[in-house]
Each structure stands twice: as C-alpha cells, then as structure tokens.
GUTOR-652375 format. One record per residue (C-alpha): residue number from 1; residue in one letter; x, z, y. Coordinates in steps of 0.5 Angstrom, whole numbers. Layout:
<NUM, "A", <X, Z, Y>>
...
***
This chain:
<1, "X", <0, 0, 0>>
<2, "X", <3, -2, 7>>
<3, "X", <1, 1, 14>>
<4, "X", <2, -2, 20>>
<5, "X", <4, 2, 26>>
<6, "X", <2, 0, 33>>
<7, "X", <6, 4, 38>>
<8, "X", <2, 6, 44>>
<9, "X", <6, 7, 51>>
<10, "X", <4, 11, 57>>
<11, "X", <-1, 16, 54>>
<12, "X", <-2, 23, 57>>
<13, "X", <-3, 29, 55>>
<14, "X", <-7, 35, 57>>
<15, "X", <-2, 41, 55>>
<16, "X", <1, 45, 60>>
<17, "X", <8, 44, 57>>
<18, "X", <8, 37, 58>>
<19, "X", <13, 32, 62>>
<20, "X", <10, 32, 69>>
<21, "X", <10, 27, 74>>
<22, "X", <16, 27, 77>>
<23, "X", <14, 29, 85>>
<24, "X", <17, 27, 91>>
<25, "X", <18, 31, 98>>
<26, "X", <13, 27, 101>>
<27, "X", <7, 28, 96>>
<28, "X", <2, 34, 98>>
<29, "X", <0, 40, 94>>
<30, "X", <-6, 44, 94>>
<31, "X", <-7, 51, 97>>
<32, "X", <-6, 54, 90>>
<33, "X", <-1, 51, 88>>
<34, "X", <3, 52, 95>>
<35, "X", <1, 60, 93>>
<36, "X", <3, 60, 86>>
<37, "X", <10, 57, 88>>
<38, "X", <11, 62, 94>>
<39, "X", <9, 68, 90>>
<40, "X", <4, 69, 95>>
<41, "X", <-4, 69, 95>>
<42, "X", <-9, 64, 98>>
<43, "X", <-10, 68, 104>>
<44, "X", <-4, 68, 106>>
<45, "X", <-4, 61, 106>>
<46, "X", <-9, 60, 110>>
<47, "X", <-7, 65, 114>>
<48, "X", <-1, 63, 117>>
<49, "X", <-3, 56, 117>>
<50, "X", <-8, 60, 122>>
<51, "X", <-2, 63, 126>>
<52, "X", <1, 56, 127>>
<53, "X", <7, 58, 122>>
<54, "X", <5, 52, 117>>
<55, "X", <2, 45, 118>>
<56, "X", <-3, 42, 113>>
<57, "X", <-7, 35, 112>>
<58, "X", <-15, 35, 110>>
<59, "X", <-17, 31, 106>>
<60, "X", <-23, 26, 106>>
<61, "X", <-27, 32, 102>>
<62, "X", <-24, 37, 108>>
<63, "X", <-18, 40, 103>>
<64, "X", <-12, 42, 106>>
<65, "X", <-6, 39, 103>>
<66, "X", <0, 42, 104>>
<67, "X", <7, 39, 105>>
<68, "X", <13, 40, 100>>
<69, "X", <17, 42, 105>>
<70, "X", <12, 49, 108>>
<71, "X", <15, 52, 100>>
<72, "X", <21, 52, 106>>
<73, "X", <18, 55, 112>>
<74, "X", <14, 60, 108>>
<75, "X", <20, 62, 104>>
<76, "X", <23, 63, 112>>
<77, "X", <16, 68, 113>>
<78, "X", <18, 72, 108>>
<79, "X", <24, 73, 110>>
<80, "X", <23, 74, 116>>
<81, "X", <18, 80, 114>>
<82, "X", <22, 82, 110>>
<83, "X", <27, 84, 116>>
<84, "X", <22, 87, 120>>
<85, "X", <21, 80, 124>>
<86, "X", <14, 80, 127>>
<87, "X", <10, 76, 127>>
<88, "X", <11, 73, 134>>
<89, "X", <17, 73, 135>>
<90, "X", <17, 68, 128>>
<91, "X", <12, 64, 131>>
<92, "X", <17, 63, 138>>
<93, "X", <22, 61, 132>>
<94, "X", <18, 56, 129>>
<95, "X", <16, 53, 135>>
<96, "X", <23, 51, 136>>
<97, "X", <23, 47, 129>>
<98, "X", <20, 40, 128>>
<99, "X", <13, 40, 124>>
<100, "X", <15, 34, 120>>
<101, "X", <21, 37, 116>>
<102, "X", <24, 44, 113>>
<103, "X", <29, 48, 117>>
<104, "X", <36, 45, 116>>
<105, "X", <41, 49, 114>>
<106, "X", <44, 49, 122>>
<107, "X", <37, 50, 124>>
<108, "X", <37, 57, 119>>
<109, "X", <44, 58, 121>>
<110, "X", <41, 59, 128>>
<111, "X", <35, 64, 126>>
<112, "X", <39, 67, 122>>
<113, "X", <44, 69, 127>>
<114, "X", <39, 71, 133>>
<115, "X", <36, 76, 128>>
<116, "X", <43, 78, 125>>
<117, "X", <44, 81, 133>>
<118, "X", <36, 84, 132>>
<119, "X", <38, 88, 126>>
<120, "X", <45, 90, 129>>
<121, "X", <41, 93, 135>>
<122, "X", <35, 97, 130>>
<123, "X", <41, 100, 126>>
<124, "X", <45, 103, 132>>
<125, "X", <38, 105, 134>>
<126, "X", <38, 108, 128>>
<127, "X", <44, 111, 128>>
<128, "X", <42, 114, 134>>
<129, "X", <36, 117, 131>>
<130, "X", <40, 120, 126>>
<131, "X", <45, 123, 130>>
<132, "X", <39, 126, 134>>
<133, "X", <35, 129, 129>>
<134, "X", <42, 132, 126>>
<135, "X", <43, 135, 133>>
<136, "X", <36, 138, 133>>
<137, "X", <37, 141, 126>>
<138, "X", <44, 144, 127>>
<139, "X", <41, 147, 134>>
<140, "X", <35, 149, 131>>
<141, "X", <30, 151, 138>>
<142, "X", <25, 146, 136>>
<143, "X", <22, 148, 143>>
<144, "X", <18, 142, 147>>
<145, "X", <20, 145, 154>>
<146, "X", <27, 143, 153>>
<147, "X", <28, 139, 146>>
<148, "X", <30, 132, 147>>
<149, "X", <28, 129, 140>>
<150, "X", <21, 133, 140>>
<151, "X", <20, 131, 148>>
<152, "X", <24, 126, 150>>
<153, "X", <25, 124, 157>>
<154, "X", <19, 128, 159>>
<155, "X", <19, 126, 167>>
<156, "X", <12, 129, 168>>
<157, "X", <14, 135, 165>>
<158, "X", <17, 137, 172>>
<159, "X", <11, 136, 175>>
<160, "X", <8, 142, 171>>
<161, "X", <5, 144, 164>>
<162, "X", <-1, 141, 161>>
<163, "X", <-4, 134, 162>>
<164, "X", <-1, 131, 169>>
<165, "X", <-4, 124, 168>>
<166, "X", <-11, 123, 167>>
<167, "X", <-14, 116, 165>>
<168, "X", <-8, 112, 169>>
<169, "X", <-9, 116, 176>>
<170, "X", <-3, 120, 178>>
***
C-alpha cells in the first residue's frame, strides 16, 4: 500500500508556543499588550497617556493602539517614580523629547543627569536630616519653644504664643 503525502505550507497555529509573527518597530500594540509588557495595569496605560507622557493612535472602532517605542517611554516613567521623580517634572522632561520615536541613549544621558543632580540635592537633604535629629536625641530637651527640629525657624514664635496668623490675616 503507498500513501501519497502532500506538503501544505503557510499553515498557522493557534497554540500560545507557536513561532509568531515577527513584529516590527512600526507595528502597533494593543492597550493589553503595551501593559503585559510593561508589567503594568491598563489603567496606568491609559493613565499617562491621559497626563500626556504616551501618545496613542485610535482605530476606526476607537481603539487605542500604541507604538512600539512608548514600552521605552513607559520604562522611563517607571524609573522616573521610581526616584522619587514626580509626575510634572516627567512631564516637562517628555515635552523635550520628539513624539514619534523612544528616547535616544543621549536623550537618557541628559535626563539621567538632571535627575542624578536632583537626588544628589535630596541626599544632602537628608543628611541634614539625619544630623539634626541625632542632634535633637543627643541634646534630648525635646522643648517647642527652642527645639529646632520640632519647631524649626519659627519666626512668628516671637510674636507671642498660640495662633498668631489667622485665616491668612496678620
């Protein structure tokens, strides 16, 4: 008995594991998949794209469609809060940046070092903070009418006790 064999080509499958289609830079992404691969929720998506941080393109049904390149921007985001950045400085830093590609490694280059001087300032703050509540332990009064990490710069304070400013009016 002979079996003939016919080769089929261009068949797809269905199973998760399969070869996918090889995706460009320009091809779009979903909302959902912009998450998943930011290890983010939807929400967050759509919220920055809300705060103008990522740009999306709306289908003929009103889909957003996302551009390869905002899985970049968003990585910035995150690094952003994670830093401590907030939100509208990000937004000024963004609004140097063109639209229509991911941040360029001179582009992170020059965010990174304005907020490389930022943190430099919060850690000297810090110190500062350290050092004045070592000082307050060490001197141990604790007293609001002279302590300065408990009531610092307290200009009012000579003006007499109690609620010198009411409502905004001296």
């Amino acid at each position: 008995m002979r079996v003939n064999l016919e080769l089929q080509v261009n068949l797809k499958s269905s199973w998760e594991g399969a070869v996918q289609e090889r995706r460009t830079p320009q091809d779009l992404l979903t909302v959902g998949e912009v998450a998943k691969r930011a290890g983010i929720a939807t929400s967050a998506v759509r919220f920055y794209e809300e705060q103008g941080l990522i740009t999306a393109e709306r289908t003929a049904g009103n889909q957003r469609r996302y551009p390869r390149y905002v899985l970049r921007r968003i990585g910035v985001i995150l690094a952003a809060r994670r830093f401590g950045i907030p939100l509208a400085e990000l937004t000024e830093v963004f609004a140097k940046l063109p639209d229509d590609r991911m941040p360029s490694k001179s582009d992170w280059r020059r965010i990174s070092n304005s907020w490389r001087e930022r943190l430099e300032e919060r850690r000297r703050e810090l110190q500062q903070l350290e050092d004045e509540l070592v000082g307050c332990i060490g001197c141990g009064c604790l007293s609001l009418n002279t302590c300065n990490v408990l009531n610092p710069g307290d200009q009012l304070g000579e003006e007499g006790v109690g609620p010198v400013r009411l409502g905004g009016v001296r």
